[in-house]
N, C-alpha and C positions, 0 to 999 in steps of 0.2 A: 438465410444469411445472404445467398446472393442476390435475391429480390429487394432487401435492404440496403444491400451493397449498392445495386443499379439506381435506385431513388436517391440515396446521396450524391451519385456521381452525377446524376440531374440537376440536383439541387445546387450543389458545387461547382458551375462551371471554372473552367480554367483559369486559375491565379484565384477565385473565390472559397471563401465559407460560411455555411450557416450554422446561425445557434437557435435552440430551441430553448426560452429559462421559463423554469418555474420557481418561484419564489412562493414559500408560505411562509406567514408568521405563526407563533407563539403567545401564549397568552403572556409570558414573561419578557416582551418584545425583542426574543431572538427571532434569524430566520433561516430557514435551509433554504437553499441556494440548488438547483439540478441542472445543469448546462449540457443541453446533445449535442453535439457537432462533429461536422462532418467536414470534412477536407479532404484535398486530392493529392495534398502532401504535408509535408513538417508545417506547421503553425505554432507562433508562438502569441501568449494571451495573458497579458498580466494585469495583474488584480489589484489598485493602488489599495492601501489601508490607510493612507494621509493625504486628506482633498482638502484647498481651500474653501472655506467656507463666506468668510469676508478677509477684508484689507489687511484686519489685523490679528485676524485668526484661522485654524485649520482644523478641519475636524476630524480625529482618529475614529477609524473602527477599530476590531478585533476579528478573527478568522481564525477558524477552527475546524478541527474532524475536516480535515479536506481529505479529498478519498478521488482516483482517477483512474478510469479504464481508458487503454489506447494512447498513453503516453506518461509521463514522469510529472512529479512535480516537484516543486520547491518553495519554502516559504523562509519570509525572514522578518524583519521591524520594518522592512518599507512597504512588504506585500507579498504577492502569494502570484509563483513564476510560474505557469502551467502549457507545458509544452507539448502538442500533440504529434504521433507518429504520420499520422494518415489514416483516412477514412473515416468513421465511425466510432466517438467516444465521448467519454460522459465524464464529469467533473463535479463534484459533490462536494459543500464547503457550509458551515452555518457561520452565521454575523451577528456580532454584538456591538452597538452602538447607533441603530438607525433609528430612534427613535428621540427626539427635541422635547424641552420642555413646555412647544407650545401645542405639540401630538399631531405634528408630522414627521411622517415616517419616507425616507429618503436612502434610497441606496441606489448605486452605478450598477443596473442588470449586468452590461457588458461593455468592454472597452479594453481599451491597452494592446491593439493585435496587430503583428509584425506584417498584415496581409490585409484586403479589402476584404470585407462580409458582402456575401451575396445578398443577403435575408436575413433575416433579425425577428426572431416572435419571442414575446415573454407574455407569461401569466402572473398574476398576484393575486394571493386567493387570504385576505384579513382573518383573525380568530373569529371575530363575529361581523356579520353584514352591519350597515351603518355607517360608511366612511361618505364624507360630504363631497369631496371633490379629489382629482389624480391629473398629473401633469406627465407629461413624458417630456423630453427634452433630447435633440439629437444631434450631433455632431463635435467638435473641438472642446475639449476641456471649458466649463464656465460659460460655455453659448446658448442661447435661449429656444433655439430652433427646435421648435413641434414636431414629435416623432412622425411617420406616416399616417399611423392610424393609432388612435386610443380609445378603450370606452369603459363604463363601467355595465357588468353586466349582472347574472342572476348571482342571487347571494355574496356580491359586491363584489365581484370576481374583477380586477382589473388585466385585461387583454392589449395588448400592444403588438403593430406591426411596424418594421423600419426595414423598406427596400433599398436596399444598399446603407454600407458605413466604411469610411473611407477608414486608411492604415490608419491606428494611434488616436482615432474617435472614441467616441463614445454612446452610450444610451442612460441617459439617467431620468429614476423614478419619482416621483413625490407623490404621498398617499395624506391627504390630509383625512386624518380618523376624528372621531367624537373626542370631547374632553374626556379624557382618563380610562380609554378605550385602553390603553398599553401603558404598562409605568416607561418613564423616561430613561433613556440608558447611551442618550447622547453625551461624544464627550468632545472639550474644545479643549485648544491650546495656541498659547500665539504664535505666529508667524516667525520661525525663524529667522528673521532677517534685522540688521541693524536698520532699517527704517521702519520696519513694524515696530520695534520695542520702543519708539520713540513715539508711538500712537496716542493719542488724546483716549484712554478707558475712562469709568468707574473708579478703580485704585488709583489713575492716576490725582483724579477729578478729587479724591477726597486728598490725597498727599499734596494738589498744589492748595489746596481749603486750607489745609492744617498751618500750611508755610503761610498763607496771607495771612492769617491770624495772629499767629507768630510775629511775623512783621510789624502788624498795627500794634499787638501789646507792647514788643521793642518799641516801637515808637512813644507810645505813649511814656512806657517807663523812664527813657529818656527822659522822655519834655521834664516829669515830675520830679527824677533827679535834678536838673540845671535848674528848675525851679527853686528846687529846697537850698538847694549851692549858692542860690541868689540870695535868698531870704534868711541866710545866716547872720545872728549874729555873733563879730568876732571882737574881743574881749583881749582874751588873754596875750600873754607879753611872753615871748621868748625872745632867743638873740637874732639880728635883723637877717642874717644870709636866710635861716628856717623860714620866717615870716614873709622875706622876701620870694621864696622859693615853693610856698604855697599858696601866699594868698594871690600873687602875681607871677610866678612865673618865669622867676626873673634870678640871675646870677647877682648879689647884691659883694664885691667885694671890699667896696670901702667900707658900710655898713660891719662886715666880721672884722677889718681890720680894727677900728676903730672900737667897736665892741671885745677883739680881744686886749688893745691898747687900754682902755677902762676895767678888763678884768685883772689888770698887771702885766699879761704876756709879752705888751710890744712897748716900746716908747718911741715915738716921733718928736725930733727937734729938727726946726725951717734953718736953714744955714742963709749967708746973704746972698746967695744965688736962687734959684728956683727949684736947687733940690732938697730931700731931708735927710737926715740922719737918722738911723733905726738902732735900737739896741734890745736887746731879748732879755728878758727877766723869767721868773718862774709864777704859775698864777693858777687859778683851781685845772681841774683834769679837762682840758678840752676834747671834742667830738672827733671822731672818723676824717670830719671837713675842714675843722678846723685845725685838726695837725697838720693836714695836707697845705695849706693856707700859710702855718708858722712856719712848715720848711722851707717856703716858697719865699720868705721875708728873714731866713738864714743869711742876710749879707750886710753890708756895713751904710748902703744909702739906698735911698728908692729907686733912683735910677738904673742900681745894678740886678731889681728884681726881672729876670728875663724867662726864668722856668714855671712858665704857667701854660699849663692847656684848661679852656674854657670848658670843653667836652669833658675831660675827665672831671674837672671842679664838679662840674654842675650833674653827672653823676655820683659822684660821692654824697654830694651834698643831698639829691632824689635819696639815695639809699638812706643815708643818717633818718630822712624824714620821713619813711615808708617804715623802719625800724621804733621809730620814737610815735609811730601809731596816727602823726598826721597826715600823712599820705596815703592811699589804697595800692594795690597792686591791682585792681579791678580795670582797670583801661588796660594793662596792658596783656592780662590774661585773655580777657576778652578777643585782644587781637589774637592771641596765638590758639586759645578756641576757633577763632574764627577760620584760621591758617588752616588748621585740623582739620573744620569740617568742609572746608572745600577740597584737602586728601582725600576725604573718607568718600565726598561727592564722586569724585572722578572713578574711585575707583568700585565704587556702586554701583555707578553708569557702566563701567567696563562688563562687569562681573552681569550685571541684569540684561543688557545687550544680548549676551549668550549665552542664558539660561531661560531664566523665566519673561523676560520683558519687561515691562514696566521701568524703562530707563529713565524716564520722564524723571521716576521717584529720585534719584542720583542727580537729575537737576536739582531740581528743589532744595536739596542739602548742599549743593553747590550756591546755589542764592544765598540760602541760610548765610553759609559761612562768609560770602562777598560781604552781606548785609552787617555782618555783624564785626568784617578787619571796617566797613566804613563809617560804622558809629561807634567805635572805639576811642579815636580821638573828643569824642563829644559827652560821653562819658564824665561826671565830676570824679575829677584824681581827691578831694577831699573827701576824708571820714569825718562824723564826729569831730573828734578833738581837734583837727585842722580846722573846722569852720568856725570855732572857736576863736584863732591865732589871729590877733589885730595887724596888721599893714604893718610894717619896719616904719619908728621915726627918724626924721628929717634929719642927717647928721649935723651936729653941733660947729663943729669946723670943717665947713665948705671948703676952704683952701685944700686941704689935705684930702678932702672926700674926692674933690676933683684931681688931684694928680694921683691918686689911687685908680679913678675910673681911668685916667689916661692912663697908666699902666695895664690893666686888662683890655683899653679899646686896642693898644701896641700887640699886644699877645694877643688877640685875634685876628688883628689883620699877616703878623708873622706867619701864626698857623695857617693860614690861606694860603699863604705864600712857599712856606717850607715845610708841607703836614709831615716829612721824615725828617724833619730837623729834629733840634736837643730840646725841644719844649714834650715837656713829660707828663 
């Protein structure tokens, strides 16, 4: 024991430690781990279990049966804390996950120490000889720098020396073995971080595929809607605001008055001044729009028609013809689809940021739903039966069609002017 004692304390110089690892594998690509070291006092030595591996990834081991003579240990989900008293002690740990699926095997002999190492020797002793090439690697997390010395020797024995490792260094392994030498038992995850999750993968790669395609078919379905919208023929005869309101787009109110005036409803007489006379009769069951219209013309001359809003008309008037089956409600669904999935996008993105990654995927249904409030308006509002609906005719009596339009041009420029006045 004290012959032992004196050769560490050699070995050890003042503020130094050395480690001695033997690393073997398993034919089921676990490895035990044997770490001797020697120190002249308290050292502390920890054992990451989560390395980057790339930009956008990390790659977890597992650590187990850890067992320590000459001091304590401690392990948790980030790693495995191993504290030494002083002198002479041993640290005994097996690993799950060093082996990739291209059958290199990679693990950090030693690193993580509160203290410089004097000396550094590991061994690696593979289940079977046959490995093609070994890398050692030494110093700062992720640096490339060549251990002291590495070779392969009898029965592929990999031997490694590294004279000096600075505080918080490292030494890491790569054993490139034959194809299917060890099953694979490597495991990845992505990079915690909101700029990793926004990395260009595979998943992403197919989720933005999936969106362009999406896109192009939107597109095209489009074209082939406004196509068909085009190439409709419209035939049918309903009353003008309807026709007006679907095949053009248009608030048509001389056209209802004048159509409920021929249904009975209204009567117009020109007086010898430039206004007219209105009188109200009874005449079949008029529409949603068109009672809206006759209360509107509840007064005794044209002149004194003043309670019109153009926006509510020309809602009413949209609903009566989404109702009566000329109209679609599809443009505007669309847009509140669309609203949706730009919701669902962001909050995809939130949620994948700090889980799994792949936030990219939360763009993409952000696009979607951009893509899809901006081809809403382009959308045909006509069904069926609306392509049908012939153009509103030319009213009969221009004189009156026009001092009707001048009564709605007055009620829109009013509303511009007073939108919290008495137009209702």
């Amino acid at each position: 024991m004290l012959t032992e004692l004196a050769v560490a304390l050699v070995l050890a110089p003042s503020g130094g430690v050395t480690d001695d690892v033997a690393v073997t594998a398993a034919r089921d690509a676990s490895l035990t781990v044997t770490e001797r070291v020697t120190t002249r006092g308290p050292a502390v030595h920890r054992i990451p279990l989560r390395v980057p591996a790339t930009e956008a990834q990390d790659r977890v081991y597992a650590v187990d049966n850890v067992r320590i003579t000459g001091g304590h240990v401690e392990t948790g989900a980030d790693g495995v804390v191993a504290t030494f008293d002083g002198g002479p002690a041993t640290l005994t740990y097996t690993v799950d996950g060093a082996v990739d699926g291209s059958g290199q095997l990679r693990w950090q002999v030693t690193g993580g120490w509160d203290a410089d190492l004097a000396r550094v020797t590991a061994a690696f002793t593979p289940p079977v000889p046959g490995m093609s090439t070994a890398d050692c690697f030494a110093g700062s997390p992720g640096s490339a720098r060549q251990c002291t010395f590495s070779e392969i020797g009898d029965q592929g024995v990999v031997r490694v020396e590294q004279d000096g490792l600075a505080r918080g260094d490292r030494i890491d392994l790569a054993v490139r073995l034959p194809a299917g030498a060890l099953p694979a038992n490597a495991r990845f995850v992505p990079v915690s971080t909101v700029a990793a999750a926004f990395v260009f993968g595979p998943v992403t790669a197919v989720g933005l595929g999936v969106l362009v395609v999406l896109l192009l078919l939107g597109a095209l379905a489009v074209w082939w809607l406004r196509r068909r919208d085009r190439t409709a023929t419209a035939t049918t005869a309903v009353p003008p605001a309807y026709a007006a309101i679907v095949t053009e787009d248009r608030l048509d109110l001389s056209g209802t008055a004048l159509d409920l005036a021929a249904r009975g409803h209204l009567h117009f007489a020109e007086t010898d001044g430039a206004d007219w006379l209105i009188t109200r009769a009874e005449g079949d069951a008029p529409r949603d729009f068109e009672r809206t219209v006759l209360a509107a013309f509840n007064v005794s001359r044209l002149s004194e028609v003043r309670a019109l809003d153009p926006a509510a008309l020309r809602a009413r008037l949209r609903a009566d013809a989404v109702r009566e089956g000329w109209l679609s409600r599809l443009p505007g669904r669309a847009r509140l689809s669309g609203f949706g999935l730009i919701v669902l996008g962001v909050v995809a993105m939130a949620v994948l940021t700090f889980t799994v990654g792949y936030a990219l995927l939360g763009v993409a249904v952000v696009v979607a739903g951009l893509a899809l409030v901006a081809i809403a308006p382009w959308l045909p509002r006509r069904t069926a039966r609306g392509r049908a609906l012939a153009a509103p005719p030319r009213p009969d009596d221009e004189a009156l069609a026009a001092a009707l339009d001048g009564v709605l041009a007055l009620s829109e420029r009013r509303r511009a002017l007073e939108p919290d006045g008495v137009f209702a």
